[in-house]
C-alpha positions in Angstrom: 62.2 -47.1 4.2 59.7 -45.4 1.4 57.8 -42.2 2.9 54.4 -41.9 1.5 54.0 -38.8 0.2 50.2 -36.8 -0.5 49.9 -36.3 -4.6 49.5 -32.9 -5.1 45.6 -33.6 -6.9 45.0 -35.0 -4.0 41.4 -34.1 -2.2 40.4 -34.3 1.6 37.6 -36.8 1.5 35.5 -34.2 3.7 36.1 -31.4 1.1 35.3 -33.9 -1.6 32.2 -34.8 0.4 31.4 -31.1 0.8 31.2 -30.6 -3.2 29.6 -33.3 -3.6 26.4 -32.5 -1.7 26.6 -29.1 -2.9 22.8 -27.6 -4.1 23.1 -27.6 -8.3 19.6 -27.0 -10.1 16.3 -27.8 -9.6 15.4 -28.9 -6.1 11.8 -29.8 -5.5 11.5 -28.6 -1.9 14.7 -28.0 1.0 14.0 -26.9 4.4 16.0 -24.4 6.6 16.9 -25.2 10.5 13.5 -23.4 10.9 11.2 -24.8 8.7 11.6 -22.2 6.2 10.9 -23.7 2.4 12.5 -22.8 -1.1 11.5 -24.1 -4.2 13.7 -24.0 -7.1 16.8 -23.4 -9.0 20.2 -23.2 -6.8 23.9 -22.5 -8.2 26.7 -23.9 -5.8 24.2 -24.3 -2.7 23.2 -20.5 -3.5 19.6 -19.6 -4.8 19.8 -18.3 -7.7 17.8 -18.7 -10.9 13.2 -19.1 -11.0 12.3 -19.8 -7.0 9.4 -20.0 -4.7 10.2 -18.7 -0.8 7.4 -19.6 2.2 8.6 -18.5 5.6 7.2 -20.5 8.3 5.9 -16.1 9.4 4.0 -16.7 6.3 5.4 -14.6 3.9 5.8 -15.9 0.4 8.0 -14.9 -2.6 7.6 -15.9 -6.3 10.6 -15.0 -8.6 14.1 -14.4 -9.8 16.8 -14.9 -7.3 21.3 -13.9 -7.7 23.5 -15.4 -5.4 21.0 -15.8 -2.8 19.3 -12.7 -2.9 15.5 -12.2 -4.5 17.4 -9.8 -7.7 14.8 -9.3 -10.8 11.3 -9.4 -10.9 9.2 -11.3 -7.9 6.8 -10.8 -5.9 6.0 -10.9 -1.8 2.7 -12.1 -0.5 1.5 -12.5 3.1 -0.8 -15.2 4.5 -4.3 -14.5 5.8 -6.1 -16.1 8.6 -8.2 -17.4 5.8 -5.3 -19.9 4.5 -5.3 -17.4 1.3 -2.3 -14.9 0.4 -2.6 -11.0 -0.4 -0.6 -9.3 -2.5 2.1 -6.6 -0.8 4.8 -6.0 -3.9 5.3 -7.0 -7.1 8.0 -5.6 -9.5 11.8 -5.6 -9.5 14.2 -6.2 -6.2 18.3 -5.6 -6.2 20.1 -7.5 -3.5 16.6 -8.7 -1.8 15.0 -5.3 -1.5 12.3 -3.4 -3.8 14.7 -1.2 -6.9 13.8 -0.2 -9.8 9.9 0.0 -11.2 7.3 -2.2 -8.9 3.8 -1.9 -7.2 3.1 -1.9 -3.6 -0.4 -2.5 -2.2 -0.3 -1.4 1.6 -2.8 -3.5 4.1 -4.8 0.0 4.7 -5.8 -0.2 1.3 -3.1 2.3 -0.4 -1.6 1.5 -3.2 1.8 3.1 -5.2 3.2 2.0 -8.5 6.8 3.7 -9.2 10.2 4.1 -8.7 11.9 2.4 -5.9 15.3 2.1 -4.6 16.7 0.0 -1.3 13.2 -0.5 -0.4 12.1 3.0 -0.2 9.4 5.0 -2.9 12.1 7.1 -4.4 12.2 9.2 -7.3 8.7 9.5 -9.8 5.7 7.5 -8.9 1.9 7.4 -7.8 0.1 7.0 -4.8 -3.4 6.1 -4.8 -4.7 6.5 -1.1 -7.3 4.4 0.6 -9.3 7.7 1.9 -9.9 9.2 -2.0 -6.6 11.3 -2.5 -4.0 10.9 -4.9 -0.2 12.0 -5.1 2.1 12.4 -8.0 5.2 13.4 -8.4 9.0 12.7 -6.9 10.0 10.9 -3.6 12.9 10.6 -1.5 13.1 8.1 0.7 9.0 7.3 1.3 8.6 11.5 1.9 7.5 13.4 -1.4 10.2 15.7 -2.6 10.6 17.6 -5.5 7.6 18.8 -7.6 4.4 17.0 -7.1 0.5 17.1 -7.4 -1.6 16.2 -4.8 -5.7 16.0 -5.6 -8.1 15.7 -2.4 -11.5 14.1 -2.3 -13.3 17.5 -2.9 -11.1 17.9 -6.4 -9.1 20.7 -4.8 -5.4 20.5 -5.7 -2.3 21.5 -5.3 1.0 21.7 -7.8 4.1 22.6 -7.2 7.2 21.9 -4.7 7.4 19.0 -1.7 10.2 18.9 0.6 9.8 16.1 3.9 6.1 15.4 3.1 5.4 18.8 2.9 4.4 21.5 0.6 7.5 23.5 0.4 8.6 26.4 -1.8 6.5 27.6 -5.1 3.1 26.0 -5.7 -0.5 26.5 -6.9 -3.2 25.8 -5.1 -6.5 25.2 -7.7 -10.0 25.5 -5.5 -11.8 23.9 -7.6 -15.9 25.0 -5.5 -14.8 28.5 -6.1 -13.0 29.0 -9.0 -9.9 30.9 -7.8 -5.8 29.6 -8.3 -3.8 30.7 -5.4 -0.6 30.9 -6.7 2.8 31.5 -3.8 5.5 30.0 -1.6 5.1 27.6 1.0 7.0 26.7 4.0 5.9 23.6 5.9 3.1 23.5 4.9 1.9 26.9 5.8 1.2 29.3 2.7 3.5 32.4 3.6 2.6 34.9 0.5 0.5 34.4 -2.1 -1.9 35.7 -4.9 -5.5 34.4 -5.7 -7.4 35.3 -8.7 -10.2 33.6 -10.8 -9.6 30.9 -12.9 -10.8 30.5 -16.6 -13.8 27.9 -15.6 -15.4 29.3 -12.6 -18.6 29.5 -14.2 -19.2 25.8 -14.4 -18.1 25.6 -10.2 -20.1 24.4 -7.3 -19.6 27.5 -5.2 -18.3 30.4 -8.0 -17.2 33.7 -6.0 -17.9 36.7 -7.1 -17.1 38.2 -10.6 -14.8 40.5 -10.3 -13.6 39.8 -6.9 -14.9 42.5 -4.9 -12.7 45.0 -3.7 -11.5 45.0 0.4 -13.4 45.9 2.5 -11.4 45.7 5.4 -10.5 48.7 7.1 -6.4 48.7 7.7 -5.6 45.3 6.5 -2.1 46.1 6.5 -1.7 47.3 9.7 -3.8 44.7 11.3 -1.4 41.7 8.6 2.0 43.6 10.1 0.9 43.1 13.8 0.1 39.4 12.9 2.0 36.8 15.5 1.4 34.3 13.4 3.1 37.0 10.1 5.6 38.1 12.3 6.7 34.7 13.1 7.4 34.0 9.6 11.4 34.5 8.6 10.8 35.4 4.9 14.7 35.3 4.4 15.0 31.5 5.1 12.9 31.0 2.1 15.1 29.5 -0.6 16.4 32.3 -3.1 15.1 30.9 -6.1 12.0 31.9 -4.3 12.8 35.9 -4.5 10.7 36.6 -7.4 7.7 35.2 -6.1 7.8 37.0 -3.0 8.7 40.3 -4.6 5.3 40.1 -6.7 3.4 39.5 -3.9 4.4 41.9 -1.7 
């Protein structure tokens, strides 16, 4: 008796089936379990091609998509109470997350345009602050690191080194009311030495100090500087050792 035996191009019907309903271009709207909706192009029930993404949370993404990740340029809106969207990022994404060159407009009213990588402000860019101030210069990670400038409202600024979000290491501090450049090293924040003199356009400031700055006045400075808690908290030698000089001129 004849034993049937399975061709070897034979095909499970349910596999067959599978392929079959597989998503392959343009698809004017599908829905996910949660009511999720994607419009657009689709690769072997992947997104991937020109598509638009509404989450039922109301965020909504316009753009390029790669094997089901937003990858190219897009952008991410989010939905008002009004029925109207607002703008959070447009530029490039790798693997669904902001990389590469893109703006972001934050809902307090900041906005940066720059470099961005896994989601995070990294490497050169500008920040444009809601309050008036303005930052550029490098990031790492959403902290400014690296050389920077930062202006404040009052057009006083500061130019040189960042580390965590914080002036850190050789800068210049320009204020602009009184004419004077104070030029030293930072740590945390917290100027540790530094110089001041007059800069070239004093004349035309609000608040110009005296020309020449007068001598001191005060009687013992340096014994009163070397008793200083706040001075004699400061460990010079942590300060990085590119940062030597500086402190040698300023002694």
């Amino acid at each position: 008796m004849p034993f049937y035996h399975k061709p070897k191009t034979f095909t499970p019907l349910l596999i067959a089936a599978e392929k079959k309903s597989a998503k392959n271009g343009v698809h004017h709207a599908v829905f996910t379990s949660r009511f999720d909706k994607y419009v657009g192009d689709w690769n072997n029930d992947l997104k991937q091609g020109k598509g638009l993404f509404l989450t039922v949370t109301g965020k909504l993404y316009e753009g390029d998509w790669l094997n089901g990740f937003r990858h190219g340029f897009g952008s991410l809106s989010n939905k008002q109470a009004n029925g109207t969207f607002r703008l959070e990022y447009r530029g490039d994404w790798v693997r669904g997350k902001p990389e590469g060159i893109g703006w972001w407009y934050y809902q307090n009213g900041d906005v940066y345009f720059g470099f961005w990588k896994k989601g995070y402000r990294h490497g050169y860019g500008k920040m444009f602050y809601a309050n008036g101030t303005f930052y550029v210069g490098y990031w790492q990670k959403n902290k400014k690191e690296g050389l920077g400038m930062f202006v404040q409202v009052n057009g006083n600024r500061y130019e040189g080194h960042w580390s965590g979000d914080l002036k850190h290491g050789l800068g210049r501090f320009y204020h602009m009311h009184t004419g004077q450049v104070q030029e030293g090293c930072w740590v945390q924040d917290t100027c540790v030495r530094s110089k001041i003199s007059d800069i070239i356009i004093r004349q035309f400031c609000d608040l110009p100090t005296e020309y020449p700055i007068p001598q001191e006045t005060l009687q013992d400075s340096q014994s009163i500087l070397e008793k200083s808690e706040f001075w004699l908290n400061q460990k010079i030698g942590d300060i990085d050792k590119k940062l030597l000089y500086c402190i040698d001129q300023m002694v």
